[in-house]
Structures are given as structure tokens and as C-alpha cells.
N, CA and C atoms as an extended XYZ file, in Angstrom:
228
Properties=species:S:1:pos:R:3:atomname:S:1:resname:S:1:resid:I:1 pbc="F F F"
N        42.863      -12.728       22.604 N   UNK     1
C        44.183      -12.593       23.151 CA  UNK     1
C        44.161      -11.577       24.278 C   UNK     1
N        44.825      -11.424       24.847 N   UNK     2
C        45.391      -10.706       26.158 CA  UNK     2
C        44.985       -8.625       25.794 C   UNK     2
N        44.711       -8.332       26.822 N   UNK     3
C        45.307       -6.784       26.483 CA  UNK     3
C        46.619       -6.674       25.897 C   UNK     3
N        46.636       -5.004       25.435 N   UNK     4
C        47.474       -4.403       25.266 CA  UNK     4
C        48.707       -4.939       26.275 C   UNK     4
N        49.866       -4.890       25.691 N   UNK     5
C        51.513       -4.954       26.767 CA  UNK     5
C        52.220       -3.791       25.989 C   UNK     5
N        51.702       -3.247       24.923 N   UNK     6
C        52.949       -2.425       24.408 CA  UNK     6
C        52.101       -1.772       22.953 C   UNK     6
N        53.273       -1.196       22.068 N   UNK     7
C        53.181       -0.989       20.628 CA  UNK     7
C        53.294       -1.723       19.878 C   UNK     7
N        53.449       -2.657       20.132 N   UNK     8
C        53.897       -3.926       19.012 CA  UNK     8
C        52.288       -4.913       18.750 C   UNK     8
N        51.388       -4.461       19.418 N   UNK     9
C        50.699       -5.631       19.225 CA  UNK     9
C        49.911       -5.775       17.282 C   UNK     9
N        49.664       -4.643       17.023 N   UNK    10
C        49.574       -4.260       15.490 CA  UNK    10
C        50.580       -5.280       14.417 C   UNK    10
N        51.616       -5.014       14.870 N   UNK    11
C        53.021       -5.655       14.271 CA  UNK    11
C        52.923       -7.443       14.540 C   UNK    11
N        52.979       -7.564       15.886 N   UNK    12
C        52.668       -8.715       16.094 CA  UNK    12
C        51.334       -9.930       15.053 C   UNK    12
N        50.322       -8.857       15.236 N   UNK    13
C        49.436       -9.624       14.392 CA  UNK    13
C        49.646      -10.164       13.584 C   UNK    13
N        50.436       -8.801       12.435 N   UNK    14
C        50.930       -9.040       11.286 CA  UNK    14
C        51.595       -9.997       10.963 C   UNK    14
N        52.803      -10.546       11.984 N   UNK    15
C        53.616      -11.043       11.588 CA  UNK    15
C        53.032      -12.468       11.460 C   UNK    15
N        51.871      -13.022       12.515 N   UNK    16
C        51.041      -13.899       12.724 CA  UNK    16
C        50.629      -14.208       11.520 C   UNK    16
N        49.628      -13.207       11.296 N   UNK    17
C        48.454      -13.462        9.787 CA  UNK    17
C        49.510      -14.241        8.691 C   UNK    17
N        50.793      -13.175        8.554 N   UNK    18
C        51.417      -13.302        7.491 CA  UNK    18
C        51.793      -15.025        7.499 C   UNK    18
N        52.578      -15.457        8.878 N   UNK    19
C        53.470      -16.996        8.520 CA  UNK    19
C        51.635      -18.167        8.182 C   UNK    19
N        50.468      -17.322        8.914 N   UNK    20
C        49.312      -18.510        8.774 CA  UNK    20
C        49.182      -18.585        7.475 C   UNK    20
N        49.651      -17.200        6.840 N   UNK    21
C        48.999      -17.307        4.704 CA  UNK    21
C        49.726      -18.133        4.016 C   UNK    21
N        51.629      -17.704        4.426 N   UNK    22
C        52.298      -18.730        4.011 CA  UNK    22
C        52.395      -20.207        3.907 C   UNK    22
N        51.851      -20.321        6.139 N   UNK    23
C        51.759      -21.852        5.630 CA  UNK    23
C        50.523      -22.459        4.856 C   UNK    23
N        49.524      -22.321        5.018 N   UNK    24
C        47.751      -22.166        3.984 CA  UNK    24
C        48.536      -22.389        2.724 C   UNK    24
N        49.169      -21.664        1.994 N   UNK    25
C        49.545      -21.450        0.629 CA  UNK    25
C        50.208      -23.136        0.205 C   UNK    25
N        51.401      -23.193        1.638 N   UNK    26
C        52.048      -24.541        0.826 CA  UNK    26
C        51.831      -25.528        1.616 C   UNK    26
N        50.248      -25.076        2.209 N   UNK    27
C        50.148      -26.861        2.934 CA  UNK    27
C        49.840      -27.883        1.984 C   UNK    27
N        49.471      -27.908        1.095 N   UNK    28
C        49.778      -29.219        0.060 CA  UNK    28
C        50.917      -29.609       -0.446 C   UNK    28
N        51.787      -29.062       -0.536 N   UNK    29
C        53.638      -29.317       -0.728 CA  UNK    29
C        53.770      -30.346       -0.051 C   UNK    29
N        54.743      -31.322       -0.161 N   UNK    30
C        55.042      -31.979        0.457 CA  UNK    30
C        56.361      -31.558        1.829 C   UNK    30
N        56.660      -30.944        0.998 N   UNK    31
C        57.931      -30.563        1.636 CA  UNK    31
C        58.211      -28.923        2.217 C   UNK    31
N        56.958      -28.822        2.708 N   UNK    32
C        56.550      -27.244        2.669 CA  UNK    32
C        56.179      -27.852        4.576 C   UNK    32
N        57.504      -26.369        5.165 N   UNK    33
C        57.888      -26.420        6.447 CA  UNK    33
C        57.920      -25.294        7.123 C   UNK    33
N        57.165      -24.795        8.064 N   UNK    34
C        57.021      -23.868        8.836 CA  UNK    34
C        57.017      -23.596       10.585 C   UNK    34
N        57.742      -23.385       10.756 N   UNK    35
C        57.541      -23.138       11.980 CA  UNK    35
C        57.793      -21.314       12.774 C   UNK    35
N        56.820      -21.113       13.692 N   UNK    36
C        56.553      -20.111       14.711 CA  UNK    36
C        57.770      -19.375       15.639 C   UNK    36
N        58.460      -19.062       15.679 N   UNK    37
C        59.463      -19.223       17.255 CA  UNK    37
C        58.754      -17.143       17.790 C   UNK    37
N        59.114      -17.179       18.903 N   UNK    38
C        58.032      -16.147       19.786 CA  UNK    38
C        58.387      -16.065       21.108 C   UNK    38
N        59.101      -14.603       21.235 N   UNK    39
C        59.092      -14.597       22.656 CA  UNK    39
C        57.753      -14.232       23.559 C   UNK    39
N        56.583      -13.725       22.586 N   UNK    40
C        55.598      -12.959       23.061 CA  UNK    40
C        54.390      -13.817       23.714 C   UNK    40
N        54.941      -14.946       24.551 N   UNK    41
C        54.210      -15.596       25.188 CA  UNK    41
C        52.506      -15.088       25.586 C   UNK    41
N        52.732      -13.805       25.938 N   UNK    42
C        51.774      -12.660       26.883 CA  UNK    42
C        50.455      -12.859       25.649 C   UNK    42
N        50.751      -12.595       24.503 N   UNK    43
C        49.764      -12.615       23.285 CA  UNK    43
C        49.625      -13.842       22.461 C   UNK    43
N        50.643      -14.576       22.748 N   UNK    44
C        50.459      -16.271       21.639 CA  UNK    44
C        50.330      -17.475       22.390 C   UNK    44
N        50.250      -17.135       23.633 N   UNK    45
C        50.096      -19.080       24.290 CA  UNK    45
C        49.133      -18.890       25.192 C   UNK    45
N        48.910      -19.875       25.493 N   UNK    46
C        47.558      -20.688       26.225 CA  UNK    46
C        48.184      -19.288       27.420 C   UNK    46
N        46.705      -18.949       27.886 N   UNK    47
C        46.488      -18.278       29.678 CA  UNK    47
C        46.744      -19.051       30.602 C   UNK    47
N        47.329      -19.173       31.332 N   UNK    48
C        47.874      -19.879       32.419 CA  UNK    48
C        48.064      -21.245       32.669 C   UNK    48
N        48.476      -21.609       31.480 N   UNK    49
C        48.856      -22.869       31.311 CA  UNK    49
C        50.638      -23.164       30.960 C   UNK    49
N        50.729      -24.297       30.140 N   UNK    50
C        51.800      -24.739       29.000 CA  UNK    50
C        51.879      -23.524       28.186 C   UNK    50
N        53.135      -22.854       28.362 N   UNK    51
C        53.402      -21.259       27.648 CA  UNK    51
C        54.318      -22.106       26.224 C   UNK    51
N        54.497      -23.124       26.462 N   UNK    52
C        55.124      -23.770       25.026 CA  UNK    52
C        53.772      -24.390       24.298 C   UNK    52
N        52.042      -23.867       24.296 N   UNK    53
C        50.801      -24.263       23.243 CA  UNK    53
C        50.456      -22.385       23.129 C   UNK    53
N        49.851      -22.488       21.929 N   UNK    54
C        49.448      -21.743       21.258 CA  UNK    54
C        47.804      -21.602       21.874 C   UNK    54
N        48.096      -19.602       22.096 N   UNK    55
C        46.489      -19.612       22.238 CA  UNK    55
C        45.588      -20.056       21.865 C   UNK    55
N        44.116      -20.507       21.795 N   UNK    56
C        43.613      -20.906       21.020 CA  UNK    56
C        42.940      -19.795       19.914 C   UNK    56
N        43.392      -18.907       20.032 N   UNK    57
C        42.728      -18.022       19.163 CA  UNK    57
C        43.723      -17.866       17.417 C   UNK    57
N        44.695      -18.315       18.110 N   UNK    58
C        45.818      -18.538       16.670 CA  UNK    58
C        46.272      -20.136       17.042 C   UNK    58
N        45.927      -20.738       17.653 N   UNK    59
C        46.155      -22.581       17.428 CA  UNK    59
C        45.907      -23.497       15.875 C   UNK    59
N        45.110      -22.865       15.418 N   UNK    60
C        44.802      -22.777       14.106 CA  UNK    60
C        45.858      -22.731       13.007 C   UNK    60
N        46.808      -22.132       13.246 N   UNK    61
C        48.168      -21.898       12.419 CA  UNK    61
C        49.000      -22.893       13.024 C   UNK    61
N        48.906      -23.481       13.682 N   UNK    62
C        50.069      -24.947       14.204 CA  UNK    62
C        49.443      -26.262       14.609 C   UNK    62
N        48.969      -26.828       13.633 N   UNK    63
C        48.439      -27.952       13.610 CA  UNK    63
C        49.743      -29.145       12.714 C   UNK    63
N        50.054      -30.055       13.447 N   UNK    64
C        50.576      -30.935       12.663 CA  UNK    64
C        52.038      -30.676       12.740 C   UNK    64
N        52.988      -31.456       12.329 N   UNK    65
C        54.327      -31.274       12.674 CA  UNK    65
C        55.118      -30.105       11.400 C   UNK    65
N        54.191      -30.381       10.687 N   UNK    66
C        54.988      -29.398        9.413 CA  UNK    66
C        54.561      -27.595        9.879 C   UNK    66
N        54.121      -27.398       11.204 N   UNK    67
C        53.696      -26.222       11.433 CA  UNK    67
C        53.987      -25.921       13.033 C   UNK    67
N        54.920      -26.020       13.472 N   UNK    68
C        55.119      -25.814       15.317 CA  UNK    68
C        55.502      -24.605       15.977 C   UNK    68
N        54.881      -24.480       17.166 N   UNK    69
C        54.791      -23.219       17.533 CA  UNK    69
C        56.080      -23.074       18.684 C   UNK    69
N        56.794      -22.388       19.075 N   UNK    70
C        58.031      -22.586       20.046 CA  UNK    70
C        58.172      -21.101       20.869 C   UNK    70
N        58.461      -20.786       21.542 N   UNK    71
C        58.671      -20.196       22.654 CA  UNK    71
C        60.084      -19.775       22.775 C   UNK    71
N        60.972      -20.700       22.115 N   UNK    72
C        62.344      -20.836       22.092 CA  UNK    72
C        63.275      -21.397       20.682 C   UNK    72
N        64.212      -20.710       21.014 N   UNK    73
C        64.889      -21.382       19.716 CA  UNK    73
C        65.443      -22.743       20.572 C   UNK    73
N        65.393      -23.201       21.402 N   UNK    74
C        66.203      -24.132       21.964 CA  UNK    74
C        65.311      -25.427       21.713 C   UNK    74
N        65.731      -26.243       21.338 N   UNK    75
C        64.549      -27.970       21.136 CA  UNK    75
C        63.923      -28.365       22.271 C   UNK    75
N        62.939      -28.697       22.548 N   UNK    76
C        62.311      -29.168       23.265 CA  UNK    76
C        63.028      -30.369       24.209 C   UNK    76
């Protein structure tokens, strides 16, 4: 991921690791639904690309529709 932008990047991680354990935990559920939303483009999306895909260094946590990564609360 990117340098440093601030104090938050510690926090940020966290919050990362944490929704990837959750979804891991109930990806066999059927009905087990997760999604990402993130203003922190700078640390979670592709480098100079589509800022609505996931770096590839955490792409890994949004595979498949029961797991999407967003940029926005607004729908695509």
C-alpha cells in the first residue's frame, strides 16, 4: 500500500483485517453479507487506476458479490 498520509493508517488496517475475519468466518453461510464502504482511496484502491477496485494487496477480502468494496455510499 501507499506511504504514510496520516495517523490513521494503524487504525485503518485494523479495521481492514477485522471486516476480512468476519467475512472468512461466514463465507459458508448462505446468507452471510459483507460489504467495504471507504473513503481512504489513497491506501485501499488500485494506484492510478479505477479508485472504485481494491488494491491488490487487500483484493483478497472482495471477491464475489457477497463481499464488495465501494468508495461510496452511493450505488454504482
Amino acid at each position: 500500500m501507499h506511504p504514510s498520509r496520516g495517523g490513521n493508517d494503524a487504525a485503518d488496517a485494523l479495521l481492514l483485517e477485522m471486516y476480512g475475519a468476519a467475512a472468512r468466518a461466514d463465507g459458508n453461510h448462505p446468507d452471510g453479507r459483507y460489504c467495504f464502504v471507504t473513503l481512504n482511496v489513497r491506501d485501499f484502491s488500485v494506484v492510478g487506476d479505477d479508485l472504485r477496485l481494491p488494491h491488490p494487496d487487500c483484493a483478497e477480502f472482495f471477491t464475489g458479490p457477497r463481499s464488495p468494496y465501494f468508495i461510496s455510499c452511493r450505488q454504482r
